[in-house]
N, CA, C and O atoms as CSV, one atom per row, in Angstrom:
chain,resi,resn,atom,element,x,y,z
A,1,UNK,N,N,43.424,80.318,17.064
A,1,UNK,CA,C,44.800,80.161,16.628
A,1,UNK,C,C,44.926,78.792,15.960
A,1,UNK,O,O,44.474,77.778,16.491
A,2,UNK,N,N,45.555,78.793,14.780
A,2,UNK,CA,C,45.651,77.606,14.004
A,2,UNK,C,C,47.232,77.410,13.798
A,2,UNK,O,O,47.957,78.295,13.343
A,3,UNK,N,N,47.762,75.875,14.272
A,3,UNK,CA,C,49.127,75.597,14.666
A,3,UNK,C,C,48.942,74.802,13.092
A,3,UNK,O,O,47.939,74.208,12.695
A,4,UNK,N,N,50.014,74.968,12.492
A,4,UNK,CA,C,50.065,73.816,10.862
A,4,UNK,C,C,51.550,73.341,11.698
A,4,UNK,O,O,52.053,74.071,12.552
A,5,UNK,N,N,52.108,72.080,11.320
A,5,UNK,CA,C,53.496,71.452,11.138
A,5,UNK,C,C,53.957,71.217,9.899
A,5,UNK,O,O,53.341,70.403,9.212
A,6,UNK,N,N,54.940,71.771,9.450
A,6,UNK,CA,C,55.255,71.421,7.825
A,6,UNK,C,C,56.833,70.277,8.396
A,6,UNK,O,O,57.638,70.578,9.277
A,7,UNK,N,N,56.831,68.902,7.479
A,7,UNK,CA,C,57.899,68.094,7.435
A,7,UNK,C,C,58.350,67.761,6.253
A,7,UNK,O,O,57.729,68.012,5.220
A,8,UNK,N,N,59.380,67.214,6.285
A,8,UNK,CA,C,60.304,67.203,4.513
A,8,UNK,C,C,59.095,65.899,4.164
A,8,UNK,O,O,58.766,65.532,5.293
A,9,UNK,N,N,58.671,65.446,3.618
A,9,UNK,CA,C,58.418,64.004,2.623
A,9,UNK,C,C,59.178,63.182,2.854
A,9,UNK,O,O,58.689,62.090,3.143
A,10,UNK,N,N,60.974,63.321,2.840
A,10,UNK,CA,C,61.882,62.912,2.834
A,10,UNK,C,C,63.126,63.207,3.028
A,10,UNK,O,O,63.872,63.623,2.141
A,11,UNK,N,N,63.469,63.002,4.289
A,11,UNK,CA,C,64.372,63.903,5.133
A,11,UNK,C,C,65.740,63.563,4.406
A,11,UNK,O,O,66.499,64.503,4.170
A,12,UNK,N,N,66.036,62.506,4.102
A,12,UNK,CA,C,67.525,62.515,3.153
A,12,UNK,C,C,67.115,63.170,2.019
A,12,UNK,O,O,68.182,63.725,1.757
A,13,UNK,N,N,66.366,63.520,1.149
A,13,UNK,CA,C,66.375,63.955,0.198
A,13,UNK,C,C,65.216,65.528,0.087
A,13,UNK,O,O,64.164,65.633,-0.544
A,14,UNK,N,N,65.801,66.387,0.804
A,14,UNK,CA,C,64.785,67.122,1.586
A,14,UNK,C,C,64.169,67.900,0.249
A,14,UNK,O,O,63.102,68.463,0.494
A,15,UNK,N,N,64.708,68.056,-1.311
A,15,UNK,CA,C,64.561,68.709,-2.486
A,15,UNK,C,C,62.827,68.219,-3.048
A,15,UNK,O,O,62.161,68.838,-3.879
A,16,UNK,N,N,62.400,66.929,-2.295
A,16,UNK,CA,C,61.487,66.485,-2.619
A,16,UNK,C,C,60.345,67.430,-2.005
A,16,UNK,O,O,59.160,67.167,-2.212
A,17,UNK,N,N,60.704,68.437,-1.313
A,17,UNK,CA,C,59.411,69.025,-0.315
A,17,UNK,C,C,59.230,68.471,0.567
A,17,UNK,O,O,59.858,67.471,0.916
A,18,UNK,N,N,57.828,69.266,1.460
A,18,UNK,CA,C,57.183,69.083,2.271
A,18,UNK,C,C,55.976,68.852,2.741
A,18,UNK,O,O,55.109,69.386,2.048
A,19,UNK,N,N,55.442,68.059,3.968
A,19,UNK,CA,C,54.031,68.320,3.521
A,19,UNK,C,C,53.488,68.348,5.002
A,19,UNK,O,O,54.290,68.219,5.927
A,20,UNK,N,N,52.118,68.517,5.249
A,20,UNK,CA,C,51.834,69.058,6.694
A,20,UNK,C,C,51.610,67.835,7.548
A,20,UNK,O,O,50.731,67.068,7.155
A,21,UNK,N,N,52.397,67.460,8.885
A,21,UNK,CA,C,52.255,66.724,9.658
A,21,UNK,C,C,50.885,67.105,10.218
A,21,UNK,O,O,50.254,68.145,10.035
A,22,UNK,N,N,50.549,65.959,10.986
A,22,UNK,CA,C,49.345,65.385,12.361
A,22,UNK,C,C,50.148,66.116,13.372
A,22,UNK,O,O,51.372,66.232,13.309
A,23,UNK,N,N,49.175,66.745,14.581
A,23,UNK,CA,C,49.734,66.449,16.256
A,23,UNK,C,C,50.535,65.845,16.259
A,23,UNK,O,O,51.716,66.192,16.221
A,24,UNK,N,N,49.961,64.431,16.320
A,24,UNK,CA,C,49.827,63.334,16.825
A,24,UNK,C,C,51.401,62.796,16.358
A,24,UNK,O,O,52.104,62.203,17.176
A,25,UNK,N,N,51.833,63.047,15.075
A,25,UNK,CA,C,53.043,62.873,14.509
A,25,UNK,C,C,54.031,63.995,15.036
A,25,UNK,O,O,55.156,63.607,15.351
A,26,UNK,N,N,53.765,65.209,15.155
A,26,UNK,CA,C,54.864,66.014,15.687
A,26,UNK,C,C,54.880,65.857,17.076
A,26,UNK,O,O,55.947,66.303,17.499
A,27,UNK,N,N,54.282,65.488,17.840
A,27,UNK,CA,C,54.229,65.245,19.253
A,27,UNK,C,C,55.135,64.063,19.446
A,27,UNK,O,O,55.940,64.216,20.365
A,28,UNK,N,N,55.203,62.878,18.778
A,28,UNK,CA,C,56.206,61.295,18.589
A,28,UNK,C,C,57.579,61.853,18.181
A,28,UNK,O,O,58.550,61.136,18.422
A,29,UNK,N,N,57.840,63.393,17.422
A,29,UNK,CA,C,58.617,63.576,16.813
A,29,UNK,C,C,59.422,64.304,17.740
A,29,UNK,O,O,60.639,64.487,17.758
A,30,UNK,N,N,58.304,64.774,18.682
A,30,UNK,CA,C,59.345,65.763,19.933
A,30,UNK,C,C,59.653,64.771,20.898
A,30,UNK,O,O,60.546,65.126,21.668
A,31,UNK,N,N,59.133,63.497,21.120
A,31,UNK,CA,C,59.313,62.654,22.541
A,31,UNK,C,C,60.769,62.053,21.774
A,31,UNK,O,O,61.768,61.914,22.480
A,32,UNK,N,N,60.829,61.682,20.179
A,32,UNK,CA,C,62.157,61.169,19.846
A,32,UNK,C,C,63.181,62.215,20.223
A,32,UNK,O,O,63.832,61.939,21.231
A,33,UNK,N,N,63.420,63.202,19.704
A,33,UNK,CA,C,63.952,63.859,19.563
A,33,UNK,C,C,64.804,64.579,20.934
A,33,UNK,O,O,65.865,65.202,20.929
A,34,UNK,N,N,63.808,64.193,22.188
A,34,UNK,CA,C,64.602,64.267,23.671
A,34,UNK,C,C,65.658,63.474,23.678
A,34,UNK,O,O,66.677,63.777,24.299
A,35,UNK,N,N,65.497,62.011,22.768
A,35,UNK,CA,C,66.563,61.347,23.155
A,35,UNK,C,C,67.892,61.454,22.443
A,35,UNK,O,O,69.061,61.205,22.739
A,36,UNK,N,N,67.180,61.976,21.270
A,36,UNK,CA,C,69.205,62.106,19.943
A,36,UNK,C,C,69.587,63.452,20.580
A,36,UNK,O,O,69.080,64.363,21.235
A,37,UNK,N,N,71.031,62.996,19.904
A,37,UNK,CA,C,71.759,64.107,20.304
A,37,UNK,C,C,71.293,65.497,18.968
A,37,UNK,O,O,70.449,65.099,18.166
A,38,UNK,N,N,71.662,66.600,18.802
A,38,UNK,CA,C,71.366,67.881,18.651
A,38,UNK,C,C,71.747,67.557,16.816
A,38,UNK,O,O,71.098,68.239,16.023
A,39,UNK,N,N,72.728,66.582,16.258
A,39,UNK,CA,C,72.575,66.585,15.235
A,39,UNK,C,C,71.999,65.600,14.923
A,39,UNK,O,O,72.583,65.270,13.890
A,40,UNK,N,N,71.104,64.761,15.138
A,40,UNK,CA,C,70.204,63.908,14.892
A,40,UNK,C,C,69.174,64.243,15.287
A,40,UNK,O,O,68.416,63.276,15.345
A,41,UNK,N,N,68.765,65.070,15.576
A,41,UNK,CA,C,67.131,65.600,15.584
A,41,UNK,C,C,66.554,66.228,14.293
A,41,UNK,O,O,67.281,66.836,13.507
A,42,UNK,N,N,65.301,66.073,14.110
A,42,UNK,CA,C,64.423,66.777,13.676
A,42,UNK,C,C,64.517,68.441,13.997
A,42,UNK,O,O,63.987,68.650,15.088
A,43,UNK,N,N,64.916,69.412,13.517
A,43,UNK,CA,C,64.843,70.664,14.071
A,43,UNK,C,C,63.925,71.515,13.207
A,43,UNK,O,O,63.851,71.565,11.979
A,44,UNK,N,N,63.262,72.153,14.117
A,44,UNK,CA,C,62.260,72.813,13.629
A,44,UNK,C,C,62.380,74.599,13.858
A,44,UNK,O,O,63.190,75.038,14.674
A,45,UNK,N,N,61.469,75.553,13.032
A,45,UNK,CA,C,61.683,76.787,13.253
A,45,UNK,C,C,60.191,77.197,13.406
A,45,UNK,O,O,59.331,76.677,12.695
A,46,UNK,N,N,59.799,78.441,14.645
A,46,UNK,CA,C,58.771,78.667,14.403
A,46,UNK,C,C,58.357,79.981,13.940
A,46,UNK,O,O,58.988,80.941,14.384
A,47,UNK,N,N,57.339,80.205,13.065
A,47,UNK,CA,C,56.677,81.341,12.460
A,47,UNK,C,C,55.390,81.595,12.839
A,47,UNK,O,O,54.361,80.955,12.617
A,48,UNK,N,N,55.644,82.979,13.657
A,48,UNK,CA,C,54.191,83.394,13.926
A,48,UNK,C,C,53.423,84.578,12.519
A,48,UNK,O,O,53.909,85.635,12.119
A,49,UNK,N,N,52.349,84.018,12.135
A,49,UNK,CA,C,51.450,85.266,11.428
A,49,UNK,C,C,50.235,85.807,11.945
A,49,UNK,O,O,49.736,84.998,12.727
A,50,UNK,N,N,49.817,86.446,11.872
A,50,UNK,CA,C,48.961,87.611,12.368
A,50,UNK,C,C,48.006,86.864,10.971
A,50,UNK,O,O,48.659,86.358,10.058
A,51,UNK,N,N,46.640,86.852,10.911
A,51,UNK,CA,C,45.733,86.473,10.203
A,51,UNK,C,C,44.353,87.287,10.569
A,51,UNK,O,O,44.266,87.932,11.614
A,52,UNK,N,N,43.425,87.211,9.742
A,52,UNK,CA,C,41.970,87.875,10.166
A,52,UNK,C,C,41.545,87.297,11.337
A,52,UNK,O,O,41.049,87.870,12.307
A,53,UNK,N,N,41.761,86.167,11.193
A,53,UNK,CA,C,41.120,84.835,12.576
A,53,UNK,C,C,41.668,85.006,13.745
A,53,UNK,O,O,41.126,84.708,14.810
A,54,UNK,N,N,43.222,85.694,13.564
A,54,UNK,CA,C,43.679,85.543,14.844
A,54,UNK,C,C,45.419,85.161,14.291
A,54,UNK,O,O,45.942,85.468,13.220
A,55,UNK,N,N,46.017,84.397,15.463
A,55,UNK,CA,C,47.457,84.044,15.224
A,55,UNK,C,C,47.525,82.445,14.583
A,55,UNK,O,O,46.876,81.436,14.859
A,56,UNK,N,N,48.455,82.665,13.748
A,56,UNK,CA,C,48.709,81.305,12.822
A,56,UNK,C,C,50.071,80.736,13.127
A,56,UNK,O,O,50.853,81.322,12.378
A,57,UNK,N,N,50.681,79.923,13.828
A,57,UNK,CA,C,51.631,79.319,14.317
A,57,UNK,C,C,52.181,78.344,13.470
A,57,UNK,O,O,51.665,77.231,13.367
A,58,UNK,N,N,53.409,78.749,12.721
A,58,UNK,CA,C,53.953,77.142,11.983
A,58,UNK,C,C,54.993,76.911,12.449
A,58,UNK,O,O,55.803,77.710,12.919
A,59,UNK,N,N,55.072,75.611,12.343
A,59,UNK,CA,C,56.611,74.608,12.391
A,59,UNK,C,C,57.092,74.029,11.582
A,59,UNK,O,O,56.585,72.909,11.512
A,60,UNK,N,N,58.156,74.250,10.595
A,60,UNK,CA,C,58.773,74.217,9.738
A,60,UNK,C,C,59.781,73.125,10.070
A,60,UNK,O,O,60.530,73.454,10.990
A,61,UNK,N,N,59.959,72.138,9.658
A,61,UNK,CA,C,61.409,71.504,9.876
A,61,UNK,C,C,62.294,72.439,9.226
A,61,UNK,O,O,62.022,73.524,8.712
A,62,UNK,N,N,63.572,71.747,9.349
A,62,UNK,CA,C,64.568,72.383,8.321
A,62,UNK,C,C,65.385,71.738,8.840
A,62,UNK,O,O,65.234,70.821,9.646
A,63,UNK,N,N,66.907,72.444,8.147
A,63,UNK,CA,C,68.172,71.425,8.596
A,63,UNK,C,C,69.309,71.934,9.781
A,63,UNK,O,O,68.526,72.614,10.444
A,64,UNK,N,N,70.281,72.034,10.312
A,64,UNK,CA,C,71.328,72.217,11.391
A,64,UNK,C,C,71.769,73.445,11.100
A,64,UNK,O,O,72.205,74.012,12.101
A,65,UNK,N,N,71.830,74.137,10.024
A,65,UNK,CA,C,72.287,75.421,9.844
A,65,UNK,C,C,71.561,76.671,9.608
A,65,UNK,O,O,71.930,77.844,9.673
A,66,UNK,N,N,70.577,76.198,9.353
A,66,UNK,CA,C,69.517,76.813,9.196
A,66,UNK,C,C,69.131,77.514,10.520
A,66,UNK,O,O,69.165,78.705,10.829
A,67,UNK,N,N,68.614,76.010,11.460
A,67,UNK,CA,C,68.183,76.182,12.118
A,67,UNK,C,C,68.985,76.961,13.477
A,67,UNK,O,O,68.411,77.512,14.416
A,68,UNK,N,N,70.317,76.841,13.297
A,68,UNK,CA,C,71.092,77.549,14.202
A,68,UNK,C,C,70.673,78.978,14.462
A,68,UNK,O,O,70.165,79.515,15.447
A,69,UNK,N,N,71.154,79.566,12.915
A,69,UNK,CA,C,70.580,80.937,12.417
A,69,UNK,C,C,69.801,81.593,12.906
A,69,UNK,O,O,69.954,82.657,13.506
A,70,UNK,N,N,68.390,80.701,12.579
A,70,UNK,CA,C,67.191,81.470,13.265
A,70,UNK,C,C,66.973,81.584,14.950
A,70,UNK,O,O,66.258,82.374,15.568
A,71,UNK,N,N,67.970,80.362,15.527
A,71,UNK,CA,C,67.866,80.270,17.300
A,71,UNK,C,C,68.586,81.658,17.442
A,71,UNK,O,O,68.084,82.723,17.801
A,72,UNK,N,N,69.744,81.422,17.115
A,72,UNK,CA,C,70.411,82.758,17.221
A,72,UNK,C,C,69.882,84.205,17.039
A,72,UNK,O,O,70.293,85.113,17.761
A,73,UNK,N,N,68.871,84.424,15.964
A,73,UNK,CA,C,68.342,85.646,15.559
A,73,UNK,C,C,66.851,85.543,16.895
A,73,UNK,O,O,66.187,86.517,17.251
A,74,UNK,N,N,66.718,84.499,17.256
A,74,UNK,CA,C,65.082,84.562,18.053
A,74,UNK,C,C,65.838,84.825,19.648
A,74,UNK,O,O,65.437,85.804,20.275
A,75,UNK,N,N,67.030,83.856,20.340
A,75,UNK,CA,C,67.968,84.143,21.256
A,75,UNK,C,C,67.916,85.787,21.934
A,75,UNK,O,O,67.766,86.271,23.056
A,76,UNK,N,N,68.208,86.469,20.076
A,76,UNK,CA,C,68.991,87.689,20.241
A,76,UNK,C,C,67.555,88.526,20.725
A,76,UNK,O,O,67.823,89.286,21.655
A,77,UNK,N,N,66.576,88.559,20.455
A,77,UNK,CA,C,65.255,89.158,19.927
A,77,UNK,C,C,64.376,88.646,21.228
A,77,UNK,O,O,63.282,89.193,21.370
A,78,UNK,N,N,64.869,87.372,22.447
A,78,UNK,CA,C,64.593,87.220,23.319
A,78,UNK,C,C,65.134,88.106,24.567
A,78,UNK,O,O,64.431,88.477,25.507
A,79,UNK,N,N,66.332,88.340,24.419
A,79,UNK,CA,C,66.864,88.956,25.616
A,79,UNK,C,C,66.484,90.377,25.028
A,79,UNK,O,O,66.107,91.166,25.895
A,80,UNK,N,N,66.504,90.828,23.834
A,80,UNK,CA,C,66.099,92.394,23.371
A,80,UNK,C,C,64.904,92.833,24.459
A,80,UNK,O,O,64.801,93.817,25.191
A,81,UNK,N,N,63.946,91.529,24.215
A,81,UNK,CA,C,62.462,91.628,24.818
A,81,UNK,C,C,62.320,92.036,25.976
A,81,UNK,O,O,61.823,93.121,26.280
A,82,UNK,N,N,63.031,90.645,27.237
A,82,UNK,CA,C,63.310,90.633,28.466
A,82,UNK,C,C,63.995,92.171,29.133
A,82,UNK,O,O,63.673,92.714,30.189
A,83,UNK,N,N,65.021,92.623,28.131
A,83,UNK,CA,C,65.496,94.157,28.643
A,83,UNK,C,C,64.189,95.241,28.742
A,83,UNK,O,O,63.788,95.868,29.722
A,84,UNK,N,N,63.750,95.222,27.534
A,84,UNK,CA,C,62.598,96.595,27.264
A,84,UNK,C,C,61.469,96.209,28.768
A,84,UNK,O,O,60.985,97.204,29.308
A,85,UNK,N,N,61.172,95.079,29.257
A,85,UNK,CA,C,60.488,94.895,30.028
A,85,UNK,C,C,60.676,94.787,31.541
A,85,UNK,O,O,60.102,94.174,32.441
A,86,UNK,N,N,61.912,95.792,31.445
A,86,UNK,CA,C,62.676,96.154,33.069
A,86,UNK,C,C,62.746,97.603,33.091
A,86,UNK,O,O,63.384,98.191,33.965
A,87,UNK,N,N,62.039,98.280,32.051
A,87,UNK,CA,C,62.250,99.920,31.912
A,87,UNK,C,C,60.623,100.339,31.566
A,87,UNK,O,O,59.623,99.751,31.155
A,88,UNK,N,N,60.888,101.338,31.872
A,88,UNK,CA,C,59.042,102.008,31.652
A,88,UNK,C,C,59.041,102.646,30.871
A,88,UNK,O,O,59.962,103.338,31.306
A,89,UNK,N,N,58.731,103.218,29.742
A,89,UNK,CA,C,58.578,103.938,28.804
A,89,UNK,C,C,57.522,105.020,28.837
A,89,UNK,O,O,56.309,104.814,28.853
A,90,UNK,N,N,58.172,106.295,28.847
A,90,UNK,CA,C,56.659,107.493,29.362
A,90,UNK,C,C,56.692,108.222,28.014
A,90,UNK,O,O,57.831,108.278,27.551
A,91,UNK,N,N,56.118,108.569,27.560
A,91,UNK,CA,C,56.131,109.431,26.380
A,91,UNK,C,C,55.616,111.293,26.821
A,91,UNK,O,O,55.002,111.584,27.848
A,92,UNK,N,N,55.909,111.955,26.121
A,92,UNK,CA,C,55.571,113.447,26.703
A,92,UNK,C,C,54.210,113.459,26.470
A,92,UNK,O,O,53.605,114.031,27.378
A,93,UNK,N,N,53.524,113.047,25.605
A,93,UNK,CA,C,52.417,113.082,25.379
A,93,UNK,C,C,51.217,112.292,26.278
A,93,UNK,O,O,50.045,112.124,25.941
A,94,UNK,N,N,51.833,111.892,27.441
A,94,UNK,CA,C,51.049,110.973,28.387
A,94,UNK,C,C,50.397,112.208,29.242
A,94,UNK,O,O,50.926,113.283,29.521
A,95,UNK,N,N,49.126,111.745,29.565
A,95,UNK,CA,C,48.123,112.785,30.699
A,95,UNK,C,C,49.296,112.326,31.904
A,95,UNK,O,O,49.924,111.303,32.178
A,96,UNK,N,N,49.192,113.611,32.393
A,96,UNK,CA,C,49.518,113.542,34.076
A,96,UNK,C,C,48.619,113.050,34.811
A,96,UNK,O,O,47.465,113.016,34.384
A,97,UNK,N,N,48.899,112.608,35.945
A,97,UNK,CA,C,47.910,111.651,37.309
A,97,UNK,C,C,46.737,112.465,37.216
A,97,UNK,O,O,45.662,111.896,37.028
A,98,UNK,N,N,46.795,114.096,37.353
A,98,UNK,CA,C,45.421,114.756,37.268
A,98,UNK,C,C,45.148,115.300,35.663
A,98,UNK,O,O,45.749,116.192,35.066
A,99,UNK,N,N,43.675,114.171,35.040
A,99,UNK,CA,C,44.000,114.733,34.001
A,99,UNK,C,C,43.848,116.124,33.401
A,99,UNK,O,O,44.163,116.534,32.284
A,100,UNK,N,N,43.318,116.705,34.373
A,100,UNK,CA,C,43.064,118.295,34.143
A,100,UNK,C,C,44.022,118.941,33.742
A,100,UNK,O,O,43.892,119.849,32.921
A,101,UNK,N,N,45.303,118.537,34.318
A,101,UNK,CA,C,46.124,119.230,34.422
A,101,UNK,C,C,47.145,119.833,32.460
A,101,UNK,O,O,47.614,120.827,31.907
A,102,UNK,N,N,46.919,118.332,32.231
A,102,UNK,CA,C,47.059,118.088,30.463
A,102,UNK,C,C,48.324,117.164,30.216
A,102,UNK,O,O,48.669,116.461,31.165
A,103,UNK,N,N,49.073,117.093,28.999
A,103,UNK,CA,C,50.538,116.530,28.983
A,103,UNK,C,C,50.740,116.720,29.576
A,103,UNK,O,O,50.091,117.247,30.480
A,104,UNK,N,N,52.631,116.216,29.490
A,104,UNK,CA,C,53.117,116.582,30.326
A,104,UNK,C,C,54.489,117.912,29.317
A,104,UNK,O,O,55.475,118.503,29.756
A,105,UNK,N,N,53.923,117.891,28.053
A,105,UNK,CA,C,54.465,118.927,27.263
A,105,UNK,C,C,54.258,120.162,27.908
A,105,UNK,O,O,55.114,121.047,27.929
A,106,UNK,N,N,52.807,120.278,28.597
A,106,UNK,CA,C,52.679,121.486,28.895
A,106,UNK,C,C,53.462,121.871,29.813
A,106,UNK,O,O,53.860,123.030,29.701
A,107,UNK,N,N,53.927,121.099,30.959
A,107,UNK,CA,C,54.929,121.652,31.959
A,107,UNK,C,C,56.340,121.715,31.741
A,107,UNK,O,O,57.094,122.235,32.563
A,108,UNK,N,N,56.692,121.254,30.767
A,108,UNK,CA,C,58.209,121.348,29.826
A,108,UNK,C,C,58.468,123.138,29.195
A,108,UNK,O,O,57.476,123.340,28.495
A,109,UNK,N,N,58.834,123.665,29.188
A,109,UNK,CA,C,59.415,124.986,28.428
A,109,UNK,C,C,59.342,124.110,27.188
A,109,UNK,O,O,59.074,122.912,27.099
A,110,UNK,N,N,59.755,125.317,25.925
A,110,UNK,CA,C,60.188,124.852,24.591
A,110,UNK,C,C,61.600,124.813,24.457
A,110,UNK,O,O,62.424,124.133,23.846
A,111,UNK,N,N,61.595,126.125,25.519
A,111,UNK,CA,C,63.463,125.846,25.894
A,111,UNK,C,C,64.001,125.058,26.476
A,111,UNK,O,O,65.212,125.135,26.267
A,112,UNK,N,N,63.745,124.308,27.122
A,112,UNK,CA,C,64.200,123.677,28.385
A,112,UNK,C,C,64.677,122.181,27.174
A,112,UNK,O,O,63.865,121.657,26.411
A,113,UNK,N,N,65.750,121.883,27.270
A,113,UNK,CA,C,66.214,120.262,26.660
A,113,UNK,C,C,66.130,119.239,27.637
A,113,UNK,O,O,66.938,119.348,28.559
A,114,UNK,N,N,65.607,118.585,27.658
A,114,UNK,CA,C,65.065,117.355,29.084
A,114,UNK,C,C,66.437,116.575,29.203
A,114,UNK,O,O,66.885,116.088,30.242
A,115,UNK,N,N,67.187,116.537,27.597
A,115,UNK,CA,C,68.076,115.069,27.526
A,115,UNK,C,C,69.127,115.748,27.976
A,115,UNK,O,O,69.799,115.171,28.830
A,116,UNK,N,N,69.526,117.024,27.576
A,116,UNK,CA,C,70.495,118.117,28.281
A,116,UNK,C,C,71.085,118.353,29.566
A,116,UNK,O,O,72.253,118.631,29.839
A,117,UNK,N,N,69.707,118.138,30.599
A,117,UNK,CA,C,69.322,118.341,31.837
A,117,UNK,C,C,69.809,116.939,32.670
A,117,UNK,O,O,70.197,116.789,33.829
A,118,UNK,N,N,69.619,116.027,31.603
A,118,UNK,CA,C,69.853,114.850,32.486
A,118,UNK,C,C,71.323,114.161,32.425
A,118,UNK,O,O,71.936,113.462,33.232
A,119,UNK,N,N,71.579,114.572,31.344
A,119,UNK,CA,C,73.020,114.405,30.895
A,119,UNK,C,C,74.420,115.317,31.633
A,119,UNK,O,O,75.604,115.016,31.783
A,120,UNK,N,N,73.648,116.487,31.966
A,120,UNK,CA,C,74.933,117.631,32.726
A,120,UNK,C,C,74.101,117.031,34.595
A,120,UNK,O,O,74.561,117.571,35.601
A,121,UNK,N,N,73.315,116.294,34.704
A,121,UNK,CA,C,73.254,115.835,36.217
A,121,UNK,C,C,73.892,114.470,36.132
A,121,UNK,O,O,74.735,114.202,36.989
A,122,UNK,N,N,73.651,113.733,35.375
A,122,UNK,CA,C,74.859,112.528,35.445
A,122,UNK,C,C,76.258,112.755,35.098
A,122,UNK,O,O,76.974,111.754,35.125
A,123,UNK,N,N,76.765,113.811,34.795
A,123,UNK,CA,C,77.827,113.958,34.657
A,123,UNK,C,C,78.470,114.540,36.102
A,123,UNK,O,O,79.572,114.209,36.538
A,124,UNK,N,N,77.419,115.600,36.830
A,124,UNK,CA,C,78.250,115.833,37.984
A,124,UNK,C,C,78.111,114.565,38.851
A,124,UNK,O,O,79.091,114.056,39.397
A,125,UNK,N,N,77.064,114.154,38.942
A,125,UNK,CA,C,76.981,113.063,39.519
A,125,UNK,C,C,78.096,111.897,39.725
A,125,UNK,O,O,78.310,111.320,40.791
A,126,UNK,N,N,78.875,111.627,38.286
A,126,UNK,CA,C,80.314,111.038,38.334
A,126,UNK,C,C,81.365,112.263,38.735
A,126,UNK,O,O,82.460,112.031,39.247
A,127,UNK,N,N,81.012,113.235,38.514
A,127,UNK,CA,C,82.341,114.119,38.696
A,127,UNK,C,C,82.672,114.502,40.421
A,127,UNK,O,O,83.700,115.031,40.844
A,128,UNK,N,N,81.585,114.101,41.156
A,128,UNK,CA,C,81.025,114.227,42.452
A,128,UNK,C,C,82.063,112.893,43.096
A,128,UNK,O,O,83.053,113.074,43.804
A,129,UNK,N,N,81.655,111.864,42.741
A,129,UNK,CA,C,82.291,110.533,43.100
A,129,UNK,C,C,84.070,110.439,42.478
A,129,UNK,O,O,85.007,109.739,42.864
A,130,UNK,N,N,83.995,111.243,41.626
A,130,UNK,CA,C,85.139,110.914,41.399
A,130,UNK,C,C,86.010,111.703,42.637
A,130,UNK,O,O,86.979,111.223,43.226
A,131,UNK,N,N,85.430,112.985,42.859
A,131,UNK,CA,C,85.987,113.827,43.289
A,131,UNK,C,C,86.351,113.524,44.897
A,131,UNK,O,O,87.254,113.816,45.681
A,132,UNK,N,N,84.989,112.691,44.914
A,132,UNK,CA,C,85.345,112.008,46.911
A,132,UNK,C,C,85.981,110.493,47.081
A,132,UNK,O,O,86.203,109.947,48.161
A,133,UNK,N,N,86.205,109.982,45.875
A,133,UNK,CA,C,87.581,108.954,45.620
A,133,UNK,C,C,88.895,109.751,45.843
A,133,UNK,O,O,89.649,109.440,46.765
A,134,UNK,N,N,89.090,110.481,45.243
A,134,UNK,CA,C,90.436,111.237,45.722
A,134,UNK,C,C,90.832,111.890,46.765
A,134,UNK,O,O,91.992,111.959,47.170
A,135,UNK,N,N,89.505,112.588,47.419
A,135,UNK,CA,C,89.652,112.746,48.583
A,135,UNK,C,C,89.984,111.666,49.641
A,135,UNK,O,O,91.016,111.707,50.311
A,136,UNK,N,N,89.092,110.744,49.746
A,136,UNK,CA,C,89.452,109.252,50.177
A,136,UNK,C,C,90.864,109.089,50.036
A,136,UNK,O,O,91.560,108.962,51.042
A,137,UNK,N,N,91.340,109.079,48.930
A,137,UNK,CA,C,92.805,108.483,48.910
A,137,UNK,C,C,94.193,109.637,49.522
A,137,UNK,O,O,95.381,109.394,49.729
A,138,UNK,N,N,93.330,111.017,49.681
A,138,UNK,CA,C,94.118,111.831,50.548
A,138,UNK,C,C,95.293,112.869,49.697
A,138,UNK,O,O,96.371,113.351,50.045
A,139,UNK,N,N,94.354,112.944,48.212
A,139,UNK,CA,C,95.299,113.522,47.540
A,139,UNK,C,C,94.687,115.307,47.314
A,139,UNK,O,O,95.377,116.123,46.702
């Protein structure tokens, strides 16, 4: 994995470009940067690429609005992540525990609607509770 740092040349005049920082310089740049407040920092964005070698990691400076943007879009794309990784995902096409047995298409009908099935059991399922709330309340 190869990390590049890209920085302006010249941060007031950022039109001048950029060019690739040291470690050694973005590392001084993160110990400053603990101490300013949020609009006096250096803010940076990161880009991952996929390469023949492997993963290519950059750090881009940029400016306060920019950089909002992309927290916000990576934020959003963080908790997306964190959800999918509290649910299991089975596909029909997965072998059963015995693989002899085959999919699990094969034990499905063609008739049978799975999403159908689960949808008219969560429905009694509320219609069940609703029904012993009212009883509860004696009506």
């Amino acid at each position: 994995m190869k990390t590049t740092v890209l920085v302006f040349v010249d941060r007031e005049n950022t039109s001048m470009g950029m060019r690739i920082a040291s470690q050694e310089e973005f590392t001084q740049i993160l110990i400053k940067n603990k101490e300013l407040p949020l609009q006096e920092r250096r803010l940076f964005t990161k880009d991952v690429i996929a390469d023949t070698d492997g993963l290519d990691v950059m750090y881009i400076e940029t400016g306060l609005p920019d950089y909002q943007k992309w927290n916000s879009r990576q934020t959003y794309r963080n908790k997306i992540q964190d959800e999918k990784r509290k649910y299991k995902f089975l596909s029909t096409d997965t072998l059963c525990a015995n693989e002899d047995a085959g999919d699990l298409t094969d034990f499905v009908a063609d008739s049978f609607c799975v999403e159908k099935a689960v949808v008219e059991k969560e429905t009694m399922r509320q219609l069940r509770a609703a029904l012993e709330n009212l009883e509860a309340m004696g009506e």
